[in-house]
N, C-alpha and C positions, 0 to 999 in steps of 0.2 A: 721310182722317186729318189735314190739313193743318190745318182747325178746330181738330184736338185740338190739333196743338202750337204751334197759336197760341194756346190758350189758357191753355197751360201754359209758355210765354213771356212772357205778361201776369201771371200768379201768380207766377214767379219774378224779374219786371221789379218787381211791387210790394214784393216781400222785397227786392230791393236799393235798391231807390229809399229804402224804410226805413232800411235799413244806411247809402246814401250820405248823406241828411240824418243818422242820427246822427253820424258823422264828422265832416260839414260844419259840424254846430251844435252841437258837443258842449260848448257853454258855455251853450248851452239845459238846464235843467235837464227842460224838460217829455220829453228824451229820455232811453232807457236800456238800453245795447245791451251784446252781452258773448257769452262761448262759447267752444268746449273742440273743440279737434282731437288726436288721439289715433294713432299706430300701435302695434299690439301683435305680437307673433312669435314662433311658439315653432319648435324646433327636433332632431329627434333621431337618430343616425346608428351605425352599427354596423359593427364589420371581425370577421369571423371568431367570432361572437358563437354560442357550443354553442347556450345555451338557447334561441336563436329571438329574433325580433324581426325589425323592418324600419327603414327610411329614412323618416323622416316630416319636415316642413316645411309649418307655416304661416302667414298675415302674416293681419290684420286692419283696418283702419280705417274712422274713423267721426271724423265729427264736425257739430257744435251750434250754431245762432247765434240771435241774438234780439235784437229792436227791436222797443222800446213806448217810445209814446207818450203823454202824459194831461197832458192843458189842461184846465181846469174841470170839467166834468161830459162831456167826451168823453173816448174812450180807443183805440188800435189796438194791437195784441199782433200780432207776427210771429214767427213758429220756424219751422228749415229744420234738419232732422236728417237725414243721409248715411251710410249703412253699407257696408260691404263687403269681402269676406272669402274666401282661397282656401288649399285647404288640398291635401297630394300625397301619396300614401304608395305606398312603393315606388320605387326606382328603373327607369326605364321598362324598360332594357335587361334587366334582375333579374327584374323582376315584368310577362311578355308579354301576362297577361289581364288587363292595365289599359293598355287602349287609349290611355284620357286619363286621364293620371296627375292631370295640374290641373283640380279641381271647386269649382266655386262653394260658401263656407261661408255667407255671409253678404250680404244683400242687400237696402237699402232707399233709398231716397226719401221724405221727408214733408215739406210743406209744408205750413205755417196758419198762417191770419190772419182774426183776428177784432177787429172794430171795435164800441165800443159807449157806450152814454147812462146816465150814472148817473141813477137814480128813487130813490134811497133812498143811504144812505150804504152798505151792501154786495151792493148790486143792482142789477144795467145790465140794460136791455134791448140785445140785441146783436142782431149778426149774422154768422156764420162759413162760412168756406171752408177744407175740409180735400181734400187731394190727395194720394196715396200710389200709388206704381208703384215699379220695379226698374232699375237702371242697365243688368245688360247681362242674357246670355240663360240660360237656368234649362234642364239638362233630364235626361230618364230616360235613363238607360242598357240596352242590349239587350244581352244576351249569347248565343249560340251552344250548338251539345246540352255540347260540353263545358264552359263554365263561363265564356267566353271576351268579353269585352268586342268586340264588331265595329261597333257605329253607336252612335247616341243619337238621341232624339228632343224637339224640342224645346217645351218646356213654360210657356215666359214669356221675356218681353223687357221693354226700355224700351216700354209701352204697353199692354202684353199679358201681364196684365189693368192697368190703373187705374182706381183707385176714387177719387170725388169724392164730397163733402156739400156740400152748403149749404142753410144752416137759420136759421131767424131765433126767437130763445127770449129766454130771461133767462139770467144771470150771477150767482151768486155768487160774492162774492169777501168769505169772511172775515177770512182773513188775507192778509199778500203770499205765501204759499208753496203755497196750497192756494185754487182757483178751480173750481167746476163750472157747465155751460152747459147749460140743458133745453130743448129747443125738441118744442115738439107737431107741428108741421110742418119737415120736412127733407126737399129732395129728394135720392135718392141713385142715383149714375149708377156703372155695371160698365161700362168702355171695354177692346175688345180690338182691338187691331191685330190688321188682317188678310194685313198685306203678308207676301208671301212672302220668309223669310230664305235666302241661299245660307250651307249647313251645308259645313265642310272636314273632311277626313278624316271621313266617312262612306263606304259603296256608292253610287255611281248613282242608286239607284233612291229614297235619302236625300237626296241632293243640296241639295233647296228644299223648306222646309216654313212652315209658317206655326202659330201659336197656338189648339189646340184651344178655341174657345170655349165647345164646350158641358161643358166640364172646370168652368166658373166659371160656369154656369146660366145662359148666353146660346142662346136658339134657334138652331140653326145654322145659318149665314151669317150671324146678325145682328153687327155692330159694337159696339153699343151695350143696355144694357136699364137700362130709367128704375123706379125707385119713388118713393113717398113714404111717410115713417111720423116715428114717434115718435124720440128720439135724445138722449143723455144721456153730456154728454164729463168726466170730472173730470182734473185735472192737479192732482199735487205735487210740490216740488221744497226740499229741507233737507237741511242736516246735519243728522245724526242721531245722531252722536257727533263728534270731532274727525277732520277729516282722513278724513272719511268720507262723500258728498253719496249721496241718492239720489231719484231721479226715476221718476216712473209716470206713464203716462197708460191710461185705462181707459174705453173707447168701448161704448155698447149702442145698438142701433139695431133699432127691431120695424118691420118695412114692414106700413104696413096692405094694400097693394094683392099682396103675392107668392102666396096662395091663389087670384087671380082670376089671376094672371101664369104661373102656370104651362103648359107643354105639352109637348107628344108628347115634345121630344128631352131633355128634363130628367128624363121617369120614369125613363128606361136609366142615368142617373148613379150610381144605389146597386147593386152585382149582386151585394152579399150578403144583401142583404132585400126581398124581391118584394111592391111594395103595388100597389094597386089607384089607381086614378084618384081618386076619391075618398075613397081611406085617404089619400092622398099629399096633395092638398088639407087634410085634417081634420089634419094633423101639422104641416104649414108653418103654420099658423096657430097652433102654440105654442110656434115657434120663435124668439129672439131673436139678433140677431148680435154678438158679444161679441167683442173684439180690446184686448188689456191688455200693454202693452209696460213695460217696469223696466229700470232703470238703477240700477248699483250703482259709484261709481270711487273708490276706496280710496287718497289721496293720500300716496303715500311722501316724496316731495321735490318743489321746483318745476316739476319736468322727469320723474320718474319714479311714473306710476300702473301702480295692477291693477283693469283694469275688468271687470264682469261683466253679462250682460245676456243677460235671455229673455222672451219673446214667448210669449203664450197667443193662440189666433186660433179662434173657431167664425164657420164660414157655410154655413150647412145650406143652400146653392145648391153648395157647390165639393164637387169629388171629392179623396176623399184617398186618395195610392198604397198598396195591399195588399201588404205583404210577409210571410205568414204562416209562412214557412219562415225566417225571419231573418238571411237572406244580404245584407239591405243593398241588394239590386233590388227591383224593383215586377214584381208576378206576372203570369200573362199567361192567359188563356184562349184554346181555341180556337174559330173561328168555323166555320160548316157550311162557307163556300168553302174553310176549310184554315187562311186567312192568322189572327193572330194579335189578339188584343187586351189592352191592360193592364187589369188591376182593379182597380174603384177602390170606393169607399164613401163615407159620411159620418162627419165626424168631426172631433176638437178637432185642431187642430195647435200643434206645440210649437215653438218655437226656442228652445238658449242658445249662449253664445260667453262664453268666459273667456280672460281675454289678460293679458300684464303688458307693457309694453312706456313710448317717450316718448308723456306727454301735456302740454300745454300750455293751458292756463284765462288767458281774457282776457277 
């Protein structure tokens, strides 16, 4: 894994290198740098309260930066967006089947940068690098016959999974608020750390676990799983009334190669719908990967926003947790040895997060 984060020290070496010459030459106009860091928090507590209720606290942050460049007919664009978010409800000692009161709300990493040649007055031929993983560690919860928080299991880390593109297409760019970039050829890499994490407060027998890969359609043992395909990025970014910006970006990416890439350990990913080897081939081959993130920040004064933000995500390689009895755990089946396994399927996943809290735009 040393590769990877060397390579993802050269990707966030060229987002600062950007940043450092915009500062440096900021009397260059061919530069143009700027971005918005934010905490939000909410807060709610109760004494002696008939009707019921709990202790809840959570914090959130997130923040955005950006350096472009354009001299003549070149151009380079960089954006580095950071999220992350913890939320607790219950107080520990009050509430005994919440093991860990403090759970991850929110969780991102994205870097990109993309360089490119104007051939027309609203069309470059480019070339992009996108990079997205997780700051720290993600995971399920296990409970006990009565109801009871006892371990976790851990489900993602810094590396585990990340996902890379790089694609070389065209660029439009109509206006300055709204860009989209097609490329027929992008290769696209699913990276899982495999190192073993030491887990605290778990059992023994939890201790050290490491990131299920084949959760995210990686053959098991594998580190790595490569495709190439089509892939189509748009970004917009305006007020849209006063005192009101909002931002998307909306990713589709089709691998030609995932119907030949499939095997054995990727059929067991769905265990609510039993296909065949070759059902399971003739379906990935209509499957597109779709990942559309929104930014909503609603500017009250220089120093006080209400941001809002959600995340649409399909990859019909990733398993998504089963909770059909709607207790908020992921379900479990049993295996003929006795021991236990989570259920998982396929399917959209959702994030949002709503916060009010200080933001700062620069």
């Amino acid at each position: 894994m040393n590769k990877l984060y060397v390579l993802f020290l050269l990707v966030i070496g060229c987002t600062i290198s950007s940043y450092s010459q915009a500062v440096l030459f900021n009397k260059d106009s061919t530069w143009q740098f700027g971005g918005f860091v934010g905490v939000s928090a909410s807060q709610a507590a109760y004494y002696q309260w008939v009707p019921g209720n709990q202790f809840a606290l959570s914090i959130n942050c997130n923040a955005a930066g950006f350096a472009k460049f354009k001299k003549g007919k070149w151009s380079w664009d960089n954006n580095l967006e950071a999220k992350y978010g913890m939320v607790a409800l219950g107080r520990y000692k009050s509430v005994p089947d919440r093991r860990y009161p403090f759970k991850k709300s929110d969780d991102l990493l994205q870097i990109n940068t993309q360089a490119g040649y104007a051939i027309g007055k609203k069309m470059e031929v480019s070339i992009l690098v996108n990079f997205k993983t997780q700051f720290a560690g993600g995971y399920g919860y296990k409970l006990d016959s009565t109801g009871k928080e006892y371990s976790k299991t851990l489900t993602s880390k810094f590396a585990g999974p990340a996902f890379m593109k790089l694609g070389l297409g065209f660029t439009y760019k109509p206006t300055e608020y709204f860009t989209l970039f097609m490329s027929p050829v992008t290769g696209d890499l699913t990276i899982v750390d495999r190192s073993q994490v030491r887990i605290s407060n778990v059992p023994v027998e939890d201790r050290y676990q490491r990131v299920n890969e084949v959760s995210y359609g990686l053959k098991q043992g594998s580190p790595v799983l490569a495709g190439v395909g089509a892939y189509v990025k748009a970004n917009f970014q305006k007020d849209i009334v006063k005192n009101v910006n909002y931002k998307t970006q909306l990713e589709l990416f089709y691998d030609y190669t995932f119907p030949l890439s499939l095997n054995d350990s990727a059929f067991g990913v769905d265990q609510t719908k039993k296909l065949s080897p070759d059902q399971l081939r003739k379906e990935a081959r209509k499957q597109v990967d779709v990942d559309w993130q929104n930014d909503v920040v609603f500017k009250v004064n220089k120093y006080i926003s209400a941001t809002l933000f959600w995340r649409i995500k399909y990859r019909w390689r990733e398993a998504v947790p089963v909770d059909k009895n709607k207790d908020g755990f992921q379900d479990t089946i049993e295996n003929p040895d006795g021991s236990k396994s989570l259920v998982t399927r396929r399917g959209v996943q959702i994030a949002e997060v709503l916060g009010i809290g200080f933001a700062y735009k620069f």
